[in-house]
C-alpha positions in Angstrom: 195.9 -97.6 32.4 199.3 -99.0 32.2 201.5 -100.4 35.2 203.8 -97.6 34.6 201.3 -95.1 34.9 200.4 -96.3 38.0 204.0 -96.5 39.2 204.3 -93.0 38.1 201.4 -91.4 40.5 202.7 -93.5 43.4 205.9 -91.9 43.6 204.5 -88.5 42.9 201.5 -88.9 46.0 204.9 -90.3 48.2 206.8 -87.1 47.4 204.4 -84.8 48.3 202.8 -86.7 51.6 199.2 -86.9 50.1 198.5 -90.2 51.3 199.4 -89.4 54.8 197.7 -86.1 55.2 194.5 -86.1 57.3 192.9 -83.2 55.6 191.6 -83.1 52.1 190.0 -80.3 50.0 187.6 -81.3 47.2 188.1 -79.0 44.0 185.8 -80.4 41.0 187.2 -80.5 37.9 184.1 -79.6 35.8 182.9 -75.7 35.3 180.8 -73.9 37.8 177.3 -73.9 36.4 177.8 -76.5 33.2 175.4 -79.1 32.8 175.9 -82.4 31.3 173.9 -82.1 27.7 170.1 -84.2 27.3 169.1 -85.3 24.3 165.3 -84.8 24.2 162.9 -87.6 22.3 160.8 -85.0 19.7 157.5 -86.8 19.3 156.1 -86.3 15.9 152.6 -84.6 15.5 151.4 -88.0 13.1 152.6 -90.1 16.7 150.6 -88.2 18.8 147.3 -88.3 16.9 148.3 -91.9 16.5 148.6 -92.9 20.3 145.5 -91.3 21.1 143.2 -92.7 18.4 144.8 -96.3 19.8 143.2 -95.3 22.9 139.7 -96.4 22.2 139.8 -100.1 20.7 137.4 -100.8 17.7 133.8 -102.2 18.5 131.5 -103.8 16.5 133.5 -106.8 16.9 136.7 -105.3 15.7 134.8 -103.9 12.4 134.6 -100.4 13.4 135.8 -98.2 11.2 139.3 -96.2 12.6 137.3 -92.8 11.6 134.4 -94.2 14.1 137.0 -94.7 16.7 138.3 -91.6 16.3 135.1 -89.6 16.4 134.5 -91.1 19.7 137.7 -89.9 21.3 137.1 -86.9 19.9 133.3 -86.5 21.4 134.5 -88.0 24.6 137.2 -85.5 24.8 135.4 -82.4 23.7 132.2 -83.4 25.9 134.6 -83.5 29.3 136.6 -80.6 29.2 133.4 -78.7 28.8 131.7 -80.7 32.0 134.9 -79.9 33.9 135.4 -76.5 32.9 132.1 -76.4 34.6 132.9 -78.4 37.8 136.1 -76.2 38.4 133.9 -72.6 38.0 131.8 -74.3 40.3 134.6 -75.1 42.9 136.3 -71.9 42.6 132.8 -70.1 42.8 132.6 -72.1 46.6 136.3 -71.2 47.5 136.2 -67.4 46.5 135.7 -65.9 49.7 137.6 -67.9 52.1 140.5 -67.5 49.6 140.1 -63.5 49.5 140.0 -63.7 53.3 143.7 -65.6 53.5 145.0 -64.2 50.9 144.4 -60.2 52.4 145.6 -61.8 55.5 148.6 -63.4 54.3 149.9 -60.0 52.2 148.7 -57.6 55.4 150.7 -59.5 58.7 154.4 -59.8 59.3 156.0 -60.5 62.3 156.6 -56.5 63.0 153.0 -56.3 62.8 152.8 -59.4 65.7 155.5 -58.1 67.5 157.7 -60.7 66.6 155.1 -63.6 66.8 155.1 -65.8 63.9 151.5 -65.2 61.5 149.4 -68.0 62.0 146.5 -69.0 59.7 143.8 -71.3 62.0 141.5 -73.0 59.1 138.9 -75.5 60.4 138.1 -77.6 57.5 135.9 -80.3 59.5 135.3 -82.8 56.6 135.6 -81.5 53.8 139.4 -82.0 53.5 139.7 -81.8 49.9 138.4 -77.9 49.9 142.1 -77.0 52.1 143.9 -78.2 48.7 142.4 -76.3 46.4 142.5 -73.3 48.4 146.5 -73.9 48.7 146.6 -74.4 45.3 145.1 -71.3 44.2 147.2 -69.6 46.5 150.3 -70.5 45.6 149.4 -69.6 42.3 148.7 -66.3 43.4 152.2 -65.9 45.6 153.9 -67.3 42.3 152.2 -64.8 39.5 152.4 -61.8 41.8 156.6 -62.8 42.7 156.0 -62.6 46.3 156.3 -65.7 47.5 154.6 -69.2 47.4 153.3 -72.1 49.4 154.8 -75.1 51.2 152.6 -77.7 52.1 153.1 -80.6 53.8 151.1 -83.9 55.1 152.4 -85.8 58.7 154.2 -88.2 56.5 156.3 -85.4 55.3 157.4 -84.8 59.0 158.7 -87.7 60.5 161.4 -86.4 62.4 162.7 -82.4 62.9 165.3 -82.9 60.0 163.3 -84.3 57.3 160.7 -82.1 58.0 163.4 -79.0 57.6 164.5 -80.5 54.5 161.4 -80.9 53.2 160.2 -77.3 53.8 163.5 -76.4 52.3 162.9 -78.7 49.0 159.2 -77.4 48.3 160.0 -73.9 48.8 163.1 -74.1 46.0 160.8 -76.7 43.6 158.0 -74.5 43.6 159.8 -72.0 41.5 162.8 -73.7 40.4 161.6 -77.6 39.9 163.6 -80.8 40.9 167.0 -79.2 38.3 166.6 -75.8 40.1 167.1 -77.4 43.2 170.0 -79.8 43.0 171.8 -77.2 40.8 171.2 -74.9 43.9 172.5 -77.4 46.4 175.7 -77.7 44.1 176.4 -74.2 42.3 176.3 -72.0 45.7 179.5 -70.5 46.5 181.0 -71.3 49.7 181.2 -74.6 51.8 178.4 -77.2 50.7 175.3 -77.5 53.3 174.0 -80.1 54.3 169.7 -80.5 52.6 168.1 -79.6 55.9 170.3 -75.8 57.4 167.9 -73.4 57.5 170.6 -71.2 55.3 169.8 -72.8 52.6 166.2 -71.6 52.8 167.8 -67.7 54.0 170.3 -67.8 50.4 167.3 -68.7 48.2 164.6 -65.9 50.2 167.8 -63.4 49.0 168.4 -64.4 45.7 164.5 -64.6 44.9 163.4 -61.6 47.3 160.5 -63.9 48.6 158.3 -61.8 50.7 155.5 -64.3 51.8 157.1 -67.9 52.5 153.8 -69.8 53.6 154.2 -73.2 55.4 151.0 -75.2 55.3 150.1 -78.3 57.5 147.4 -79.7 56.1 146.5 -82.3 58.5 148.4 -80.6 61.9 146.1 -83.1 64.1 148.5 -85.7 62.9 151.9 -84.0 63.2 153.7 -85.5 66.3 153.6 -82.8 69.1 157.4 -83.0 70.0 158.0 -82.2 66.6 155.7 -79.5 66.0 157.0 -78.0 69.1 160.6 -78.2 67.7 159.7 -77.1 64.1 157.9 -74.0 65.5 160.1 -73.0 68.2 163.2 -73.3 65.6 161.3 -71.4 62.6 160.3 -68.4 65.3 164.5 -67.6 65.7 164.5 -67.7 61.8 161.8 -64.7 61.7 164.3 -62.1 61.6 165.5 -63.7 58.2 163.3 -65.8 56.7 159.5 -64.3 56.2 157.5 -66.9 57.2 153.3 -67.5 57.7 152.4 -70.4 59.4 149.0 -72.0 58.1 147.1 -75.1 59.8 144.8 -77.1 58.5 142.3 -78.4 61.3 139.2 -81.0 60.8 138.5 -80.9 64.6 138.3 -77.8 66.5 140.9 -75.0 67.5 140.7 -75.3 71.1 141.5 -79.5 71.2 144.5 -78.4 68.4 146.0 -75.7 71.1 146.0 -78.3 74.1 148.2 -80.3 71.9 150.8 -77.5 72.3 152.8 -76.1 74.8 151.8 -72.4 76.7 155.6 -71.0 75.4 154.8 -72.8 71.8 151.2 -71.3 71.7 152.4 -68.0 72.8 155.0 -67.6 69.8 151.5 -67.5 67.3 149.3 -65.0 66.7 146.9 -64.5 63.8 143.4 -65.1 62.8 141.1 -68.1 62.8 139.3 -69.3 59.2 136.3 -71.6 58.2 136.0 -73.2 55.3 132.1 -73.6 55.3 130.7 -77.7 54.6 130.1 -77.6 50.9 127.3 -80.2 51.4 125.2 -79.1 48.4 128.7 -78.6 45.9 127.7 -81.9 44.6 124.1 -81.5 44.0 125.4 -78.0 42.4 127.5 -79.9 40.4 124.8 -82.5 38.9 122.4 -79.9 38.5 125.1 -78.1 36.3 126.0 -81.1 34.4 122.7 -82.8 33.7 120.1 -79.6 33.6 121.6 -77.2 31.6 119.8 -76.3 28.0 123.4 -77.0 26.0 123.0 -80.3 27.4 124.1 -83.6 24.7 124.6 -86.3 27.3 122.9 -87.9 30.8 123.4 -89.6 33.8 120.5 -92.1 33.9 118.2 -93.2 36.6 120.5 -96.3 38.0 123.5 -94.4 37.6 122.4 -91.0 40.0 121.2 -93.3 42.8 124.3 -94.9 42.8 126.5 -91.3 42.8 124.0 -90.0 45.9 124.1 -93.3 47.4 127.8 -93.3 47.7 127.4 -89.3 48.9 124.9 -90.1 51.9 126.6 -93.1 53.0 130.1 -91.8 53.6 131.0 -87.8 52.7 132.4 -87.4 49.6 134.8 -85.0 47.9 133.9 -83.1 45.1 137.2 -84.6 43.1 136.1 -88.0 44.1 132.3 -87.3 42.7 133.4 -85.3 39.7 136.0 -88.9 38.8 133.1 -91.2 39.3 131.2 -88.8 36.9 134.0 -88.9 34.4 134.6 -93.0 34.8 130.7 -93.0 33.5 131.3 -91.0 30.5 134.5 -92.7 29.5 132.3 -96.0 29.9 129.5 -95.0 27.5 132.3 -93.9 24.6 134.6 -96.4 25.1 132.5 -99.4 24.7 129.1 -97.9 23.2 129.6 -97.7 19.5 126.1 -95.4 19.3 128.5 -92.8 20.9 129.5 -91.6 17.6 126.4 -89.4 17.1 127.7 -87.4 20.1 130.4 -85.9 17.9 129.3 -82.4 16.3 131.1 -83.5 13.0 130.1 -87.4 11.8 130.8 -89.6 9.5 127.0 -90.4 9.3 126.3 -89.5 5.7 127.6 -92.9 4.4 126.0 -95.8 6.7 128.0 -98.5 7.8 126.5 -102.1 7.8 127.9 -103.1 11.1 126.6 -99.5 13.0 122.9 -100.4 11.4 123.0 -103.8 12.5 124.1 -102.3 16.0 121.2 -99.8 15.9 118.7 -102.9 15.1 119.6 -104.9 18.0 119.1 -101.8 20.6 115.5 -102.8 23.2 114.2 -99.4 22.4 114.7 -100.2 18.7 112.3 -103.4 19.2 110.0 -101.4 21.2 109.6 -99.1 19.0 109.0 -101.0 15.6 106.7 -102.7 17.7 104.7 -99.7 18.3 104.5 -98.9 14.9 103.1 -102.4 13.8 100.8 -101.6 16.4 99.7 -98.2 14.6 100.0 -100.5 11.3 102.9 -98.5 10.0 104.6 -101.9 8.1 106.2 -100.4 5.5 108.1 -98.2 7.7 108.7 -101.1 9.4 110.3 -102.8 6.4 112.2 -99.7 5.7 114.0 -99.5 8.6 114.8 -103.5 8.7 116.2 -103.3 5.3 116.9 -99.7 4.3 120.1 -98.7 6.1 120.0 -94.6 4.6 116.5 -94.9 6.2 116.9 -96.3 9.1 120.4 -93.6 9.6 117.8 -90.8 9.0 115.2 -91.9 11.4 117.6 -92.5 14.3 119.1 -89.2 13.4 116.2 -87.1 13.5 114.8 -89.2 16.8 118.3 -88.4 18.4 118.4 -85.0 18.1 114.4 -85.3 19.1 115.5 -87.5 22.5 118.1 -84.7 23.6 115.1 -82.1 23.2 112.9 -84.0 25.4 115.8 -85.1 28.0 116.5 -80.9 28.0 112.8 -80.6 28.6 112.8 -83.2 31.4 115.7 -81.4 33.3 113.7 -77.9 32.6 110.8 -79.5 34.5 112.7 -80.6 36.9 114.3 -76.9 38.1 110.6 -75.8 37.3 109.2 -77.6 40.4 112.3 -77.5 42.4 112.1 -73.6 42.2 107.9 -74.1 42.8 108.5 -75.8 46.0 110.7 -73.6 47.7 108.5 -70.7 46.1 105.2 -72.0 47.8 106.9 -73.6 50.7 105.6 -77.0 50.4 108.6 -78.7 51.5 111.5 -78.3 53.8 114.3 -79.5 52.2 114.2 -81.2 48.4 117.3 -80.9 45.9 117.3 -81.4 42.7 119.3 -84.7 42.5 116.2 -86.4 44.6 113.5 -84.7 42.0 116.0 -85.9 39.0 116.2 -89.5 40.4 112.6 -89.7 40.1 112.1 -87.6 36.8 114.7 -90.0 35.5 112.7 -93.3 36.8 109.7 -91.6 35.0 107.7 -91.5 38.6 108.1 -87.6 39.2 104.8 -87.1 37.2 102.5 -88.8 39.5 104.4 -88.2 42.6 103.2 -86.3 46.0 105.6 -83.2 44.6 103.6 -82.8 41.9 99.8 -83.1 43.7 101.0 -81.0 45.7 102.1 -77.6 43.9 99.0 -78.5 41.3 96.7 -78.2 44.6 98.8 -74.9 46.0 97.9 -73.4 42.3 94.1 -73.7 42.8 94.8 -71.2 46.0 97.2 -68.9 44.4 96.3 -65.0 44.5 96.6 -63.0 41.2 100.2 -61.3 43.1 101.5 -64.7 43.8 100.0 -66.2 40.5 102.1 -63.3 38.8 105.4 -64.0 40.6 104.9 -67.7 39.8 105.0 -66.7 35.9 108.4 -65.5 36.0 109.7 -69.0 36.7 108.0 -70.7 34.2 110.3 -72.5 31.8 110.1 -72.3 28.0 108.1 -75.0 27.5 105.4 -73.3 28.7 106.0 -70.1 27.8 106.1 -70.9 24.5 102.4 -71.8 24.8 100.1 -69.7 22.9 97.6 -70.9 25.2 99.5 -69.5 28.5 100.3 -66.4 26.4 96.2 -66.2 26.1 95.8 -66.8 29.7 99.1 -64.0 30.9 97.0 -61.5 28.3 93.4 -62.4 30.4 95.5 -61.5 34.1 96.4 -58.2 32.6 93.0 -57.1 31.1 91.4 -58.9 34.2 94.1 -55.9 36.2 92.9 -53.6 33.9 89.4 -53.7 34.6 89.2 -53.8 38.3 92.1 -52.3 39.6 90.9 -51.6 43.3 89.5 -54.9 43.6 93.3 -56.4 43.7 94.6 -59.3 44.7 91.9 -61.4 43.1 91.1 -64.8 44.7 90.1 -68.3 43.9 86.7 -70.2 44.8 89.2 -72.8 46.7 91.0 -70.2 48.8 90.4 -70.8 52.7 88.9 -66.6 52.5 86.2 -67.9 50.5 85.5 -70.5 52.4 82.3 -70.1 55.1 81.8 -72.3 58.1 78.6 -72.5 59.8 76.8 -74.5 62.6 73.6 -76.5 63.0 72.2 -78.2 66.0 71.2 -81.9 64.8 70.5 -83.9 68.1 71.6 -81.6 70.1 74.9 -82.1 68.7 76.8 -78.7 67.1 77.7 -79.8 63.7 80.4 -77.7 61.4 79.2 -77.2 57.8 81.5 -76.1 55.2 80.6 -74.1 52.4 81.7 -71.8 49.8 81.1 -67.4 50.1 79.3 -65.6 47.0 81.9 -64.9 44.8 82.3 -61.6 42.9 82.2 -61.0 39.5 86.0 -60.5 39.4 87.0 -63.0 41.7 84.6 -65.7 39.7 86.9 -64.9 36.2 89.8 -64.8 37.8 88.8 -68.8 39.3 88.4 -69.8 35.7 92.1 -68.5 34.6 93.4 -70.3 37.2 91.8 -73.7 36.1 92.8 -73.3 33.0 96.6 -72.2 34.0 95.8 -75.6 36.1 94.6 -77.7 33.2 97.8 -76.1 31.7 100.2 -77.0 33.3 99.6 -80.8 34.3 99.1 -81.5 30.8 102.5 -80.1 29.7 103.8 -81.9 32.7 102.0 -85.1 32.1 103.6 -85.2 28.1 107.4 -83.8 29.5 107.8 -86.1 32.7 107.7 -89.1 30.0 110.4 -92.3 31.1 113.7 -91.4 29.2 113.7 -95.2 28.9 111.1 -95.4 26.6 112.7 -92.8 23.7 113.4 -94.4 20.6 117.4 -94.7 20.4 118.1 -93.4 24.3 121.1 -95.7 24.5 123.4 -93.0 22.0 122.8 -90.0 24.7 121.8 -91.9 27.7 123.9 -94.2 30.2 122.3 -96.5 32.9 124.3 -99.1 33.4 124.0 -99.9 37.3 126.6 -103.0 37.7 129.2 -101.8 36.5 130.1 -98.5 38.1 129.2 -100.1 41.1 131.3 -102.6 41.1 134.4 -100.5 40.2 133.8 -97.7 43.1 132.3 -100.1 45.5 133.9 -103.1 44.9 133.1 -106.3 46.8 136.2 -108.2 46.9 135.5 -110.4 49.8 132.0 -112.0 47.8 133.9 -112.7 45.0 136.7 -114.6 46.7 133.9 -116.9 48.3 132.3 -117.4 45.4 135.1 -118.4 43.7 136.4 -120.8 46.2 132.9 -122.4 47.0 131.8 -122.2 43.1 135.2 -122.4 41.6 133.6 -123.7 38.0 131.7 -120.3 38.1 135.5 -118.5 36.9 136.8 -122.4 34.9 135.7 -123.6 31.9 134.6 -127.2 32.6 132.5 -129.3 31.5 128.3 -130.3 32.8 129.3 -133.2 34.9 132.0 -131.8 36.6 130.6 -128.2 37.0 127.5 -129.8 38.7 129.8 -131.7 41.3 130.0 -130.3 44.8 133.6 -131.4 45.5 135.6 -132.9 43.3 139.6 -133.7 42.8 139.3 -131.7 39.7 138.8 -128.6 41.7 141.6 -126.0 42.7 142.8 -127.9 46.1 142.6 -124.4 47.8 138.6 -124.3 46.5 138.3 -128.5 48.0 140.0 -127.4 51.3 138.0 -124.3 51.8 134.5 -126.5 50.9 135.8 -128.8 53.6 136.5 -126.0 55.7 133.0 -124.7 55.7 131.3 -127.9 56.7 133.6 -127.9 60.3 133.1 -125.6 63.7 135.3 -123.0 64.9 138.1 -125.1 66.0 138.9 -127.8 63.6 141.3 -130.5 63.5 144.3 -130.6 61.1 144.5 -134.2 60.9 140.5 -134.7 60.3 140.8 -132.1 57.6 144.0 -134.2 55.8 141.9 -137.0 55.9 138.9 -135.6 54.4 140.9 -134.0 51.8 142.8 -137.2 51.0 139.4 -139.0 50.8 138.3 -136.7 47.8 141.5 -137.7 46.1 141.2 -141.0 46.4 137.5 -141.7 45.7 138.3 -139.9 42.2 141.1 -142.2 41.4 140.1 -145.5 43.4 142.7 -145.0 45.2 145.6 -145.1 43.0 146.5 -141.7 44.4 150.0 -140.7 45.4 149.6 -139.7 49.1 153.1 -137.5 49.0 151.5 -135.3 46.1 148.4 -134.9 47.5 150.1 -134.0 50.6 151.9 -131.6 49.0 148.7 -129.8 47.5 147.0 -129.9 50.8 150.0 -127.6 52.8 150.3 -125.3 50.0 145.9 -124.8 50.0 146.3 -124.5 53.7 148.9 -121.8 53.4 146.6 -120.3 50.8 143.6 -120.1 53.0 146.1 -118.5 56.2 147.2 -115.5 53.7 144.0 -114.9 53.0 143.1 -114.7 56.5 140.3 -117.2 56.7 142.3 -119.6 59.3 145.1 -119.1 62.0 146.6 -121.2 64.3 145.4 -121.9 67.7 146.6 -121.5 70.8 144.1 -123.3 72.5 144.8 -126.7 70.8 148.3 -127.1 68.7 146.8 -129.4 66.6 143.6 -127.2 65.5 143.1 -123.9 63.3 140.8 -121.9 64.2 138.3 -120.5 61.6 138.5 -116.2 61.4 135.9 -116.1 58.9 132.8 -117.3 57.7 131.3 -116.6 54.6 128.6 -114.0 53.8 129.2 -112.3 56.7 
């Protein structure tokens, strides 16, 4: 701009007084409504499919094919929509009714109806905390689809003060509909005099303009809210009733009477509504197991290691469904991101060409071993031979034992429901799930465990009208069985033939037992013996041992160890360490380990790696082996000098002290930010120790 310009505008502002006015009105120069342009980055289709096969990295030491990699994002991606798609029908199936119940309640009240009082929602939620999101969730979608409204919610973080907690109400009510643009271009395109982001008219213009009817305002956690500011916040939003229709809903882990005693007598008495509970979903996660591991569409499992450590987690601390259904999904992405076998998940495979480096992978599996070892055992060598050095036979073989391993893990999970439901049926236990049944079915133990003796002994006593209602649970397996098909055809014609002599009974039921007494030394003695059977009764004894003889022999060849199928590691994951380690990490081991064994995590050489301490050590991992030789209090100077001392017996003494000086504040510092030694105030010229290690 030129000095003339300048001059120009000066005189002109003089003339008129501008720059001596105390009052200024702000006119913008752009167009009401008009939006600076965006230029949008298109992303071609060939750059998406890119990016995501880049995802997985190639295995097989970097030799896997980029159609492999592919296939495995594809399995891993088709596989866990399906599992989720059944986790969420599961959760919504557990939030149905309480949602129904709100959401009548919600759409029925108003303040006319509560003579003025502002509709209150009182959920108790106990521990299950997780279960109040998804129910806000759903019904905010509802308010939005049906254009009456929405939901608010918003955490004690949200509400530090009575302003940011109006402004917040005020932003999620807009962004719900409008999004973050909708908003600011409401705050700026209103006629009339700008407000400031937290008046209540703000909230008033946009109920208009929208015609909200329902304007729910959640706390989620209102245990945590500052009293002085719920008092405000509620007494304020009760004078806006008249014009803004709101529905108050609380979220409440402890009980309703400790959350009222929080509040004031005039604060309580401005609320009136109805009191909710969402019921413990204790048993969603064993719902959701059973649905992923036991259904009969079933491709992939959860192995033995893997479930303890999932329930393990559950009955140590609660735990959410979301969290449970992530470390599910952490163990799938696991087996297909670094398990190259995971390409026979995929429904369509490049399998009809081998590749070297997948048949090498196959040969190196344990079950592989094992099992050309049993066939050398049977004296099968040349199928032996074929499947060392024949790579279109050795793809066929693990083929046809893949699809056979899936079969038999379906058959395992079948078995499992089968005695689950047999238990509760016969009421031989009080409380079994099946994630505790699966554990063992999975460990191969369920077979010869007390569950099993003990519905195979409850058979032997079954009448013929229990015997028939314990049919229609049988699972296919059996079913299928021409020989239980024999035995179902011998009840009926057994039916036929006596009809009034019904229900029939076994030799081993407690009716058809006799007790009698003898005097032997003048002692009464009990005697046990069996009554005379009839004719009907002694038939009906030998179906039932042979629906006995039945069923523990199809149990005995089901409940096998999924460890011991040929090729398990393609549809079976059981790695322990890992998933552990990720969702129950143990960070305080592994920083004592690595300052006490510090060539554990450095490459080094024998000598020095079998050294206790040693100058080529961090000098944070020498000060910290020093440190654990000393008492609680120990003395800074006696630690300098022991430090020094490994220094200079490494380099006889041609150390420079001011280096070694230097290393030994800056490990000392170390060790204070990691909170393993403080000052003390006993002694100025001690630390005191605040840890020690394994503990």
């Amino acid at each position: 701009m030129s000095a003339e310009h300048l001059e120009t505008e000066a005189s002109a502002a003089t003339k008129d007084g501008s720059n001596t006015q105390g009052v200024y009105i702000y006119r913008p120069s752009k167009v009401q409504g008009e939006r600076p342009s965006k230029r949008r980055k298109v992303q071609s289709e060939n750059e998406v499919v890119d990016a995501n096969s880049r995802l997985f990295v190639p295995l097989l030491n970097g030799e896997e094919s980029e159609a492999s990699v592919e296939l495995r994002y594809k399995a891993y991606q088709e596989l866990w929509s399906a599992q989720e798609g059944k986790i969420q029908s599961i959760l919504d199936d557990v939030d149905f009714d309480v949602l129904e119940n709100v959401s009548s309640f919600i759409k029925s009240t108003s303040p006319q109806t509560y003579d003025g009082c502002i509709p209150t929602a009182l959920i108790t939620v106990g521990s299950n905390v997780s279960s109040l999101g998804r129910l806000l969730t759903r019904l905010n979608e509802q308010l939005i689809s049906t254009g009456e409204g929405g939901v608010v919610a918003l955490e004690s973080g949200d509400a530090p003060n009575l302003k940011t907690t109006l402004k917040n109400i005020i932003r999620g009510a807009i962004t719900n509909t409008e999004g973050n643009d909708g908003y600011h271009s409401f705050l700026t395109d209103r006629e009339g005099p700008r407000l400031l982001g937290y008046d209540l008219d703000l909230l008033g213009d946009y109920v208009k303009r929208k015609g909200v009817k329902k304007l729910v305002i959640a706390l989620r956690d209102s245990e945590a809210f500052d009293p002085s500011i719920l008092t405000d916040l509620l007494s304020l939003l009760s004078s806006w009733l008249d014009r803004l229709p709101i529905t108050l809903l609380f979220g409440i882990s402890t009980s309703v009477e400790l959350f009222e005693s929080r509040l004031p007598r005039s604060i309580v008495s401005l609320l009136r509504g109805r009191y909710f509970e969402i019921h413990e979903a204790s048993n969603c996660v064993d719902r959701i197991y059973e649905r992923l591991q036991a259904e009969m569409d079933g491709r992939f499992w959860l192995g033995r290691n893997i479930t303890a450590v999932l329930f393990e987690r559950s009955s140590d601390n609660f735990q959410t469904p979301e969290a449970f259904s992530r470390t599910v999904k952490y163990a799938y992405m696991t087996h297909f991101f670094a398990n190259p076998l995971a390409v026979f998940l995929a429904r369509e495979g490049p399998l009809t060409a081998p590749s070297d480096h997948l048949c090498e992978a196959i040969r190196n599996v344990p079950s592989f071993r094992r099992y050309c070892e049993d066939l050398v055992e049977e004296g099968c060598f040349d199928q032996v031979r074929n499947l060392l050095e024949d790579d279109n036979f050795l793809l066929q073989q693990s083929l046809q034992h893949f699809e056979y391993g899936q079969q038999r893990m379906r058959e395992i999970f079948q078995a499992v429901k089968f005695i689950h439901a047999l238990l509760k049926q016969l009421n031989l236990t009080k409380r079994t799930s099946i994630s505790d049944l699966s554990v063992r079915a999975l460990a191969g133990e369920l077979q010869s465990s007390s569950y099993v003796e003990d519905i195979l002994k409850a058979i032997k006593t079954l009448d013929s009208a229990r015997l028939q209602e314990l049919f229609s649970l049988l699972p296919e397996f059996l079913t299928e069985q021409s020989e239980f098909q024999e035995l179902q055809g011998n009840v009926e014609a057994l039916k036929q033939s006596y009809p009034d002599a019904q229900p029939f009974r076994t030799e081993y039921d407690s009716v058809n037992s006799v007790v009698s007494t003898s005097v032997v030394q003048q002692r009464v003695k009990l005697n046990k013996g069996k009554a005379k059977l009839s004719e009907q009764d002694v038939e009906y004894t030998n179906i039932v041992d042979r629906f006995y003889a039945l069923i523990e022999k199809c149990l005995t060849e089901i409940l096998l160890r999924p460890q011991d199928l040929f090729f398990h590691e393609a549809f079976l994951i059981d790695m322990k360490n890992p998933l552990k380690e990720v969702f129950a990490p143990r960070p305080r081991f592994a920083i004592e380990r690595a300052l006490s064994s510090p060539f554990d995590y450095l490459v080094s050489d024998s000598e020095t790696a079998n050294t206790k301490i040693s100058a080529k050590q961090p000098a944070t991992a020498i000060l910290y082996q020093l440190y654990l030789e000393s008492g609680s209090l120990v003395n800074i100077y006696d630690l300098w000098q022991a430090f020094y001392a490994v220094f200079e017996s490494d380099q006889s003494g041609n150390c420079d002290e001011r280096v070694v000086m230097t290393l030994f504040y800056r490990a000392i510092s170390e060790l204070k930010v990691l909170g393993v030694v403080k000052n003390s105030r006993k002694k100025t010229d001690h630390v005191a120790k605040t840890a020690w290690m394994g503990l």
